[in-house]
Backbone bond lengths (Angstrom), bond angles and torsions (degrees), N, CA, C in turn:
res aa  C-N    CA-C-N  psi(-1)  N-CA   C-N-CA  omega(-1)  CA-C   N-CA-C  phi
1 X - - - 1.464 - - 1.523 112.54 -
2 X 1.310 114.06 -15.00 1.778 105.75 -157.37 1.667 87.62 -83.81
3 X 1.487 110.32 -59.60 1.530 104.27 169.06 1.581 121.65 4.61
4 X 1.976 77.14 -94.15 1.551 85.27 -178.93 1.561 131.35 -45.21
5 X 1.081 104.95 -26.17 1.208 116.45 170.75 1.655 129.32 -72.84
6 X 1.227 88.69 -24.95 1.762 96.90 169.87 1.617 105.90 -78.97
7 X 1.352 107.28 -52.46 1.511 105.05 -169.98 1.209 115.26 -66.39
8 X 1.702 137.29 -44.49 0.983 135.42 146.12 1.739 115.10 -20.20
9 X 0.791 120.55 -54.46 1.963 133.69 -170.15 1.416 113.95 -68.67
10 X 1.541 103.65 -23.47 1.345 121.37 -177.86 1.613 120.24 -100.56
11 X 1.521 106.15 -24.10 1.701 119.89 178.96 1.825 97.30 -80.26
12 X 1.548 115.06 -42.44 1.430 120.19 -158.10 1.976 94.95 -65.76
13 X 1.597 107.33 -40.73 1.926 105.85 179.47 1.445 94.02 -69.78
14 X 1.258 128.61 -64.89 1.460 118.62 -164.64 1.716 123.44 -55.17
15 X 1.737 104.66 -35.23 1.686 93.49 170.25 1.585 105.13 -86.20
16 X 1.625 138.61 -4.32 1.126 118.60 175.40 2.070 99.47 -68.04
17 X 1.510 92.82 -58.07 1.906 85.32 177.41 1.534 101.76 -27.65
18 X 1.245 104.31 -79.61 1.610 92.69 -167.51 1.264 143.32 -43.07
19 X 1.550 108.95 -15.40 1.242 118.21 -179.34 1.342 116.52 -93.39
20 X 1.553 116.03 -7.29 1.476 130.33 148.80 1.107 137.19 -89.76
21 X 1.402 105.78 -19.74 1.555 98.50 151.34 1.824 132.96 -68.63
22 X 1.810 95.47 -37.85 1.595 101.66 162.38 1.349 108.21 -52.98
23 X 1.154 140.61 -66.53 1.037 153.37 -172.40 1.634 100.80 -13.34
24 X 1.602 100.73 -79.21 1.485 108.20 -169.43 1.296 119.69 -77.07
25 X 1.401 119.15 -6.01 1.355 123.76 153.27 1.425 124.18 -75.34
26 X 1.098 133.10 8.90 1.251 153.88 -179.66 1.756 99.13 -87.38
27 X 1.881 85.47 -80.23 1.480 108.48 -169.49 1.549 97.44 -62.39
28 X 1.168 119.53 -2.46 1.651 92.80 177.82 1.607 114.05 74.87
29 X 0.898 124.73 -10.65 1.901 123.64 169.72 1.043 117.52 -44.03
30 X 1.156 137.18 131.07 1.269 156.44 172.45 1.447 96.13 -68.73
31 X 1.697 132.10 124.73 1.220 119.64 146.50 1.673 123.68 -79.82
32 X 0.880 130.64 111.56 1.334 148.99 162.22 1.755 111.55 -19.29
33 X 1.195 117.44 92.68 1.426 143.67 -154.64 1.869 103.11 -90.44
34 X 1.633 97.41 69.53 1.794 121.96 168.45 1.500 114.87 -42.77
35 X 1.338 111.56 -5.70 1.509 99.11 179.66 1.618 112.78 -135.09
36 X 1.475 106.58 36.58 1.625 122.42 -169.17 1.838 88.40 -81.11
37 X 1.517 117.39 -53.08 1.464 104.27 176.15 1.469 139.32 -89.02
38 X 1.843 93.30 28.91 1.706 110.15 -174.80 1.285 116.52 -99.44
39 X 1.153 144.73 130.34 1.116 143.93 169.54 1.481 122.63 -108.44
40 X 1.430 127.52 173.39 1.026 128.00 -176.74 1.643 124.61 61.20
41 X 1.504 130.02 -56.25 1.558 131.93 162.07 1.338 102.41 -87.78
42 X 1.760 97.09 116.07 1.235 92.14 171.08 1.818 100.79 -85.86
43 X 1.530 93.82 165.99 1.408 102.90 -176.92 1.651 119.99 -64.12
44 X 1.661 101.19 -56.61 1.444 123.52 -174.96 1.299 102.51 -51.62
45 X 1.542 140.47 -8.83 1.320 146.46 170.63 1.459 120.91 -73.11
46 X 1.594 85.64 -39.66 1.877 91.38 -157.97 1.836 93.57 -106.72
47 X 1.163 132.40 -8.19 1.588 126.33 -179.72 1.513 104.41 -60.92
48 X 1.591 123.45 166.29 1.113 125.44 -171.51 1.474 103.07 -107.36
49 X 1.216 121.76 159.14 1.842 121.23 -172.45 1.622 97.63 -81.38
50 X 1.346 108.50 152.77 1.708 142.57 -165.13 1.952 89.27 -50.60
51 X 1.204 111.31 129.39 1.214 116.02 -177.54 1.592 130.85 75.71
52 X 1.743 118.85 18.62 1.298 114.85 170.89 1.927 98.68 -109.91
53 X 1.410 97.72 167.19 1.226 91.78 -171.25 2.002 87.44 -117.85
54 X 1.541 106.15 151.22 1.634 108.80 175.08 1.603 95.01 -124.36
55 X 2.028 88.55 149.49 1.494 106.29 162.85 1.349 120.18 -114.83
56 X 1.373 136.31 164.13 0.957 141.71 -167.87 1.355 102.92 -69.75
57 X 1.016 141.34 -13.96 1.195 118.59 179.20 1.731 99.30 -98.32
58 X 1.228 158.02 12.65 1.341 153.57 113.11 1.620 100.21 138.64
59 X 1.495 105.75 28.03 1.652 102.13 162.03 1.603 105.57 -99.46
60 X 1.327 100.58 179.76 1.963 104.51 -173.03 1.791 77.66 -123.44
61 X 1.189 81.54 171.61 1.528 123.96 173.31 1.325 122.15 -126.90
62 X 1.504 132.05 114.65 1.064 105.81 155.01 1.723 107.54 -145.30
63 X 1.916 119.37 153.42 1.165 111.10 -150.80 1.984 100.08 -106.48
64 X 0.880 107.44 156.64 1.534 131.12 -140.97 2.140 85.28 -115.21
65 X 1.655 89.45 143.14 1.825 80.91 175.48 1.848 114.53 -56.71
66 X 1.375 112.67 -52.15 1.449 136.27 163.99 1.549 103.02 -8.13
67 X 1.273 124.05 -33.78 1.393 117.83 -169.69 1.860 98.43 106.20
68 X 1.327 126.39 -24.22 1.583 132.16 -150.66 1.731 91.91 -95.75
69 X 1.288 96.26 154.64 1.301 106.27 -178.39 1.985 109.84 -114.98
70 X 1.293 119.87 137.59 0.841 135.23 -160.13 1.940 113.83 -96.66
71 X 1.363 138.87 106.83 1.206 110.72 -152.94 1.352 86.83 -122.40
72 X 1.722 118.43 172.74 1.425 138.18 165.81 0.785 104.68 -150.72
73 X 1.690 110.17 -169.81 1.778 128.42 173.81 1.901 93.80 -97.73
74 X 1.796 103.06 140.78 2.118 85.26 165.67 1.296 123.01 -95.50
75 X 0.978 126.82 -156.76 1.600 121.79 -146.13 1.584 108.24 -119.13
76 X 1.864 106.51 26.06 1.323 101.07 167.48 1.741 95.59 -100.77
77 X 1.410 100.38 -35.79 1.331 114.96 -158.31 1.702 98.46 -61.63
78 X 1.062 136.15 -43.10 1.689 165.29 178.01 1.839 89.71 -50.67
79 X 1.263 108.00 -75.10 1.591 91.75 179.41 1.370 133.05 -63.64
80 X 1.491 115.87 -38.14 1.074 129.68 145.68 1.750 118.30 -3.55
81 X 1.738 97.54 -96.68 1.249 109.66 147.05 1.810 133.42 -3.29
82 X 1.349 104.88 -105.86 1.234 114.73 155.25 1.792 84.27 113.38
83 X 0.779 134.61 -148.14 1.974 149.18 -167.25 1.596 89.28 -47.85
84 X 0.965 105.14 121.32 1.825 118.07 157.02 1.582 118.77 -109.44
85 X 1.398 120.42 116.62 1.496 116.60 178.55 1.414 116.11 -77.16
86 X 1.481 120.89 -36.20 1.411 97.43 -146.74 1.718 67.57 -158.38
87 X 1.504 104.16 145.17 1.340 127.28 154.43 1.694 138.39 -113.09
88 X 1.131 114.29 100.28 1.117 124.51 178.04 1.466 127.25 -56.63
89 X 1.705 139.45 77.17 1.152 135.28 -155.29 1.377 119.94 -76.84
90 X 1.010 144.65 170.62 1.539 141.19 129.74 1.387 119.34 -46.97
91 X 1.500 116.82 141.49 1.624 136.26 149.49 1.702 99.32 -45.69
92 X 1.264 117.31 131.75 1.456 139.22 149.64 1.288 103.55 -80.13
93 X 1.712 97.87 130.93 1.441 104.40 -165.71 1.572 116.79 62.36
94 X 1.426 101.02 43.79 1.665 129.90 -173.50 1.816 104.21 -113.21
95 X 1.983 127.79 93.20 1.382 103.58 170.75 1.185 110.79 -67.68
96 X 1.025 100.84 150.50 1.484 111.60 158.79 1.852 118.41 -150.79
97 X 1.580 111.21 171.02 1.721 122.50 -167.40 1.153 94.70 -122.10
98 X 1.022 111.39 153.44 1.849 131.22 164.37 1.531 97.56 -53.54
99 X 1.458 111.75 121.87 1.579 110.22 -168.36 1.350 123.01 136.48
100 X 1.706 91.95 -72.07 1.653 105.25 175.58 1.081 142.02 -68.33
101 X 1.222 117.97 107.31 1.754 112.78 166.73 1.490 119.29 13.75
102 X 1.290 127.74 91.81 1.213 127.01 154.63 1.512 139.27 -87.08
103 X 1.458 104.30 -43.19 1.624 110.37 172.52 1.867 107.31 -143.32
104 X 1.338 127.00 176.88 1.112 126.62 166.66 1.437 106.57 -144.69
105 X 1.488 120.43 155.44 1.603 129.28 159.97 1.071 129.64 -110.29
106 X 1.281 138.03 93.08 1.844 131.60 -172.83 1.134 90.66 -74.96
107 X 2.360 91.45 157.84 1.521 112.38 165.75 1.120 96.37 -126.39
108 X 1.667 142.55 111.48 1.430 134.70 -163.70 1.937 90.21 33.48
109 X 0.989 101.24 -146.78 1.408 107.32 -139.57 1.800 117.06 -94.45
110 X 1.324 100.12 20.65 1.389 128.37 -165.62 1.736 98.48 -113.55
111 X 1.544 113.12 131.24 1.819 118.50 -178.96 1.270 116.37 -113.05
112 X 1.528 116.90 151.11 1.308 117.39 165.78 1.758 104.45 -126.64
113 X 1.581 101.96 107.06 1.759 105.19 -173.18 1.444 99.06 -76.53
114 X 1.314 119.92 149.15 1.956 142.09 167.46 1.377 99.79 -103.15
115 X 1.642 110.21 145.80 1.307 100.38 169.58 1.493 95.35 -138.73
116 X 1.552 109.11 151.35 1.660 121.68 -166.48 2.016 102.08 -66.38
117 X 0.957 83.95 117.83 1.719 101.29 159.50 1.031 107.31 -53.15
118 X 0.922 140.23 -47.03 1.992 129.31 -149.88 2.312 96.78 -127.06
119 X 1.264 108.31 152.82 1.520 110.27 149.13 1.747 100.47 -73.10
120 X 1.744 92.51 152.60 1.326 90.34 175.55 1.860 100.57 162.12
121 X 1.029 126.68 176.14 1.594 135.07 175.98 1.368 108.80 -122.35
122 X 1.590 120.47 129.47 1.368 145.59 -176.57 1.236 88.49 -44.49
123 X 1.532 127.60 158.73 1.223 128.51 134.61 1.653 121.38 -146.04
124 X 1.287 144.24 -60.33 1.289 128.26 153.48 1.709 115.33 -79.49
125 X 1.436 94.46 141.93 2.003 92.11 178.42 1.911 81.24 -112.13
126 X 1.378 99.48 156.22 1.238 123.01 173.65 1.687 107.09 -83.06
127 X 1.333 110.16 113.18 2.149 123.34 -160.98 1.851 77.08 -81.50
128 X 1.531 105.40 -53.63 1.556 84.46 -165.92 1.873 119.70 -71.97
129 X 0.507 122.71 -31.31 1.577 105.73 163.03 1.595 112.97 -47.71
130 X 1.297 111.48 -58.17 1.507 114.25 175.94 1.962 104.23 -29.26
131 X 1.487 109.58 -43.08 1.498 103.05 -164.73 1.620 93.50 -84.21
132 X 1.311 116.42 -44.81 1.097 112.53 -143.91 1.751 103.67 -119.66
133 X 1.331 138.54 78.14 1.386 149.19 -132.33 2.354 89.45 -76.30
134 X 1.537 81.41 -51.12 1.476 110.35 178.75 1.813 107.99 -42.29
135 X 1.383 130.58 -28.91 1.519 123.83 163.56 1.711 111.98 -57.13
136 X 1.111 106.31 -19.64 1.723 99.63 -178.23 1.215 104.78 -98.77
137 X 1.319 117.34 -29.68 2.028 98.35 169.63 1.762 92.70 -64.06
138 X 1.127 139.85 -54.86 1.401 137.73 -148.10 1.619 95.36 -81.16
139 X 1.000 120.79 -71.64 2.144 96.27 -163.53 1.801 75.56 -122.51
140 X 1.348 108.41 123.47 1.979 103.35 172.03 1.855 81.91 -115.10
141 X 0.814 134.86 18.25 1.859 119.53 171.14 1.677 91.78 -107.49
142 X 1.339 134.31 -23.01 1.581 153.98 -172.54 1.194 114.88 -74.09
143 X 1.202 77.25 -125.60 1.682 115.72 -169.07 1.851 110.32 -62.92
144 X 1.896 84.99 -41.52 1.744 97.60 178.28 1.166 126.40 -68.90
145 X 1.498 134.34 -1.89 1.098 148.04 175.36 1.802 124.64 -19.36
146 X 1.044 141.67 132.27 1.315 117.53 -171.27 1.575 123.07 -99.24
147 X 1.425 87.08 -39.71 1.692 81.88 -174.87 1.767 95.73 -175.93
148 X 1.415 123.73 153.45 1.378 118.45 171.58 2.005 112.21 -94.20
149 X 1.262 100.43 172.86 1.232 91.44 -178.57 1.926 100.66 -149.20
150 X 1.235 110.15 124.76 1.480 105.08 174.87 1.558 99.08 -86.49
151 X 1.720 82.22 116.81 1.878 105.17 170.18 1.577 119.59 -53.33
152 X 0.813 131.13 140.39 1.660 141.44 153.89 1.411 123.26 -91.38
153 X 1.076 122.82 -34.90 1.569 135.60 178.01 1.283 125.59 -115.88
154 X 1.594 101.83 14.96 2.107 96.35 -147.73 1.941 112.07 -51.39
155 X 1.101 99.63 -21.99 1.941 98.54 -165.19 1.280 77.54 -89.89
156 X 1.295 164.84 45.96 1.710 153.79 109.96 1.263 111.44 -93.72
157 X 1.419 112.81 -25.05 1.470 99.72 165.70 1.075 142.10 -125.65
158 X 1.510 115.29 40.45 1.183 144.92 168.12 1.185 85.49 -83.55
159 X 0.979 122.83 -93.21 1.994 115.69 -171.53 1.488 134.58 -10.55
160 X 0.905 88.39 -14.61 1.827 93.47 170.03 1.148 97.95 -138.89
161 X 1.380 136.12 37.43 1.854 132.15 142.33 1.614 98.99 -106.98
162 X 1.484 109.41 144.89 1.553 114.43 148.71 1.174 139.69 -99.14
163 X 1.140 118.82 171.49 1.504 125.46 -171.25 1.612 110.84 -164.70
164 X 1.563 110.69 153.17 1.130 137.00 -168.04 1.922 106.83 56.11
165 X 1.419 98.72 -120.80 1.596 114.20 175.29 1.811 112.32 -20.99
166 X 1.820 72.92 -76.42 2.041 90.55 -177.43 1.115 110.82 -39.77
167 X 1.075 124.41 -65.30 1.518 124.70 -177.50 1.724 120.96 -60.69
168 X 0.757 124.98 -30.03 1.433 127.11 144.68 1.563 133.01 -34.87
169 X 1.276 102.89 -46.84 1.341 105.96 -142.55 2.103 70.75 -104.88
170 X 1.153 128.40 -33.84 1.524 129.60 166.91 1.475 105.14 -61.79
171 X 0.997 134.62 -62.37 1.541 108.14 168.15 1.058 116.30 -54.70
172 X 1.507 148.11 -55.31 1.441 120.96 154.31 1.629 128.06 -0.34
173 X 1.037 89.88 -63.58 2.132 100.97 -175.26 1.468 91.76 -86.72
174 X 0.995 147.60 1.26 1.883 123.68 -168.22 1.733 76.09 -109.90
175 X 1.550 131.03 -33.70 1.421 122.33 -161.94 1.899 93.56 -70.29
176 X 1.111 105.01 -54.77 1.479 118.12 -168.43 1.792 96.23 -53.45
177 X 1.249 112.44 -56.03 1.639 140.39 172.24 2.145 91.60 -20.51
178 X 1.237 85.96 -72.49 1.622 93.89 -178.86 1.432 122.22 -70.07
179 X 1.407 125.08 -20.55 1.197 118.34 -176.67 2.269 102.89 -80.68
180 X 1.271 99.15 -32.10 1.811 94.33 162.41 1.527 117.65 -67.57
181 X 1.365 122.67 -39.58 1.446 132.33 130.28 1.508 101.41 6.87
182 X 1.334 106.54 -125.16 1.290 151.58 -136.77 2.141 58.82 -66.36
183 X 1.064 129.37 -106.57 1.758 141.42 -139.88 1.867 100.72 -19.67
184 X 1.551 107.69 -37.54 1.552 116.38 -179.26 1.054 108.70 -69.11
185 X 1.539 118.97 -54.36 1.856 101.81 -169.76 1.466 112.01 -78.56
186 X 1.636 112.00 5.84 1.305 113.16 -159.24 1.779 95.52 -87.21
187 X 1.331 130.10 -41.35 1.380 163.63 153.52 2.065 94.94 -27.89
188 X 1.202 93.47 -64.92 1.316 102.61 -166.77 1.606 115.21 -81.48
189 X 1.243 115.34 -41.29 1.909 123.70 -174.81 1.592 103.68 -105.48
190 X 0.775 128.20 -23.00 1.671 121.45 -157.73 0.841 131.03 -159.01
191 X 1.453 128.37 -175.59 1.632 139.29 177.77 1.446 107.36 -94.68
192 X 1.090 123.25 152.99 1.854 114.91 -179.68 1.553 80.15 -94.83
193 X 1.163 174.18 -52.21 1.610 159.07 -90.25 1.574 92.45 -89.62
194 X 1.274 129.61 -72.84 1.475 122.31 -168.40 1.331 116.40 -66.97
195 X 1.255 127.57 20.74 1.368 115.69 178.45 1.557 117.45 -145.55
196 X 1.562 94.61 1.89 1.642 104.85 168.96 1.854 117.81 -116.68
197 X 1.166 102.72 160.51 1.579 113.50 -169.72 1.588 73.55 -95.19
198 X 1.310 82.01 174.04 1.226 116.93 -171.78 2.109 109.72 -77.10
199 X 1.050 127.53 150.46 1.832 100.53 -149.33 1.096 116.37 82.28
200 X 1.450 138.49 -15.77 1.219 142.49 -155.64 1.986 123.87 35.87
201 X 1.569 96.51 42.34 1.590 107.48 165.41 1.549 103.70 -71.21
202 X 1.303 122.87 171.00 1.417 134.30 171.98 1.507 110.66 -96.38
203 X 1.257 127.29 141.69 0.981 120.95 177.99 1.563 104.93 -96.58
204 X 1.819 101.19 165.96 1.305 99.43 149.35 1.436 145.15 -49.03
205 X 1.320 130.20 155.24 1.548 109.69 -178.44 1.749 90.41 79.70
206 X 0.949 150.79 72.12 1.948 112.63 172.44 1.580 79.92 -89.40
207 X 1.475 128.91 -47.23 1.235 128.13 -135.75 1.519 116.80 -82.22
208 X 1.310 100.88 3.51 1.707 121.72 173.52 1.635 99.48 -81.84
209 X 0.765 151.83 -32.40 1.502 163.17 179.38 1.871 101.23 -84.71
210 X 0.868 145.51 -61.05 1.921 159.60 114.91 1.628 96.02 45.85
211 X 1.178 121.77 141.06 1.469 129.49 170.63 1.590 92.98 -90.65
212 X 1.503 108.34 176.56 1.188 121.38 177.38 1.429 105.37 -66.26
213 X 1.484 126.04 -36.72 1.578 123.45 -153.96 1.552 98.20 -101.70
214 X 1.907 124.32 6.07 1.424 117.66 141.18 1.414 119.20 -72.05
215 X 1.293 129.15 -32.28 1.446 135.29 -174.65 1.306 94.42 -59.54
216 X 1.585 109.58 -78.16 1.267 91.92 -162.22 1.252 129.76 -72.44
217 X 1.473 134.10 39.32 1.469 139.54 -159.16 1.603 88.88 -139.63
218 X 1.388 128.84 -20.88 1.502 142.15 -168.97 1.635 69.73 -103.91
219 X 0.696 134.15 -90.05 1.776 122.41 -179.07 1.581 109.57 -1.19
220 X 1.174 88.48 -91.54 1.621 105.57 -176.03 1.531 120.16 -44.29
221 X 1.583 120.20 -23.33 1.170 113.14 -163.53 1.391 103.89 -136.91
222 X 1.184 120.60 15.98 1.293 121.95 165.85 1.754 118.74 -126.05
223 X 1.333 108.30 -30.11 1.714 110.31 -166.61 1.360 102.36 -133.11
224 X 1.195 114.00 50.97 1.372 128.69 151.91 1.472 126.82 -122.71
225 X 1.637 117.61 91.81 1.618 111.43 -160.68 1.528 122.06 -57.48
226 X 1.200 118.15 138.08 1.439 130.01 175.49 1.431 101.96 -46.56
227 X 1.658 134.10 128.88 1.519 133.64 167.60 0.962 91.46 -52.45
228 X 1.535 104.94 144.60 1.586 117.04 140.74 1.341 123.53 -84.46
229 X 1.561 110.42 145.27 1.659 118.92 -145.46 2.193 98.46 -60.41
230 X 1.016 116.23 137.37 1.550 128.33 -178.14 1.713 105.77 -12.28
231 X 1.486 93.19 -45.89 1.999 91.11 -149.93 1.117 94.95 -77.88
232 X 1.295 135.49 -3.82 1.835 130.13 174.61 1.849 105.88 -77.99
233 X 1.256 112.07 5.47 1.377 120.58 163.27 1.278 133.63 -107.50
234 X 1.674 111.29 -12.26 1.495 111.50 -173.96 1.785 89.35 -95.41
C-alpha cells in the first residue's frame, strides 16, 4: 500500500504543475523571465529534469516505483562547486530527519555538507560515486545520484520541496542569490580576476578559486534547508 500511495502523491504534484502550466498557456501570460539580469549560469543548465522535486538546502528528490526516494546534489550547487574529490556517503540503514547531515563533497581539504530533505532510513548508497567522486560534477540528476532513502513522512514533506515551475523560477533567485554572494566576499576577500570571464560573467567552478572562510559561509547560507513551519510535524 505505501507504494501506491507514494506514486499516487507524486502523480497528484506533477499533474497539478501541469495543470498550471496549461493554465497560463491558455491565458497567454508571460512568465516573468528571473534570469534576464543573470549572467554567467545559465539557467537551462542548472534546472532539475520534469518530475524531481528540490529543497532548499540544494539536494533533489526524486521518487522511485519501490515507494523509496532517490536523493542528490542539483545542478546549481554542482557548478557552483566545480571539481569534487572525494564523497562522503551515508551509512545504509542510516536514520535520519529533514535537517541532518546526510552526505558531504571535499575539494582538497575544504567541505560542502548536504542535508536530507525528507525523515526517513538510508537504504542503497551509490558504490559508483564512492569510486568515481567526478560522476556528480558530470550528470548529478544521473549517474551522480547519491543514495536512496525510505521516507517516513514523505506526504509532509513534500510540502516544502518544489517542483516543476517553482523550482525554476527558485533557481532563478538562488543563481542571482549567489551572484550578491560571491560580489560581497569579492569586496571583502579578493580579486574578481580568477573567477570571472571576460564581461565579468562568473564562471563555473567560482568556488575552487574561494578561500576557506567562503566555503564555509556558502555552507551556512546556501545548504542548510529552511524548517518547515512546526505543524508539518504534529
Amino acid at each position: 500500500m505505501v507504494p501506491i500511495f507514494v506514486i499516487a502523491t507524486v502523480v497528484v504534484f506533477i499533474l497539478a504543475d501541469g495543470l498550471l502550466q496549461w493554465s497560463r498557456a491558455r491565458r497567454k501570460e508571460a512568465v516573468p523571465d528571473l534570469t534576464a539580469s543573470i549572467p554567467g549560469f545559465e539557467l537551462a543548465r542548472v534546472q532539475a529534469p520534469a518530475g524531481l522535486f528540490l529543497d532548499s538546502g540544494h539536494t533533489w528528490l526524486g521518487l522511485e516505483p519501490t515507494g523509496e526516494a532517490k536523493i542528490g546534489l542539483d545542478g546549481f550547487v554542482q557548478r557552483v562547486l566545480g571539481r569534487i574529490d572525494k564523497a562522503q556517503m551515508p551509512a545504509a540503514g542510516q536514520s535520519v530527519r529533514r535537517g541532518d547531515e546526510l552526505f558531504s563533497v571535499t575539494q582538497g581539504n575544504r567541505k560542502a555538507t548536504f542535508r536530507s530533505p525528507i525523515d526517513g532510513v538510508v537504504g542503497l548508497v551509490n558504490q559508483a560515486v564512492v569510486r568515481d567522486p567526478g560522476l556528480i560534477t558530470a550528470d548529478p540528476y544521473a549517474r551522480g545520484w547519491i543514495c536512496t532513502v525510505e521516507p517516513e513522512a514523505l506526504a509532509r514533506d513534500l510540502k516544502v520541496l518544489r517542483i516543476g515551475e517553482e523550482s525554476r523560477s527558485w533557481l532563478a533567485e538562488e543563481i542571482q542569490r549567489f551572484k550578491d554572494f560571491f560580489a560581497t566576499l569579492s569586496v571583502q576577500h579578493m580579486a574578481l580576476g580568477p573567477v570571472v570571464q571576460d564581461g565579468g560573467q562568473l564562471t563555473s567552478g567560482v568556488l575552487e578559486s574561494m578561500d576557506d572562510q567562503a566555503w564555509d559561509k556558502f555552507n551556512e547560507d546556501f545548504l542548510k534547508p529552511v524548517p518547515e513551519p512546526d505543524e508539518l510535524h504534529s
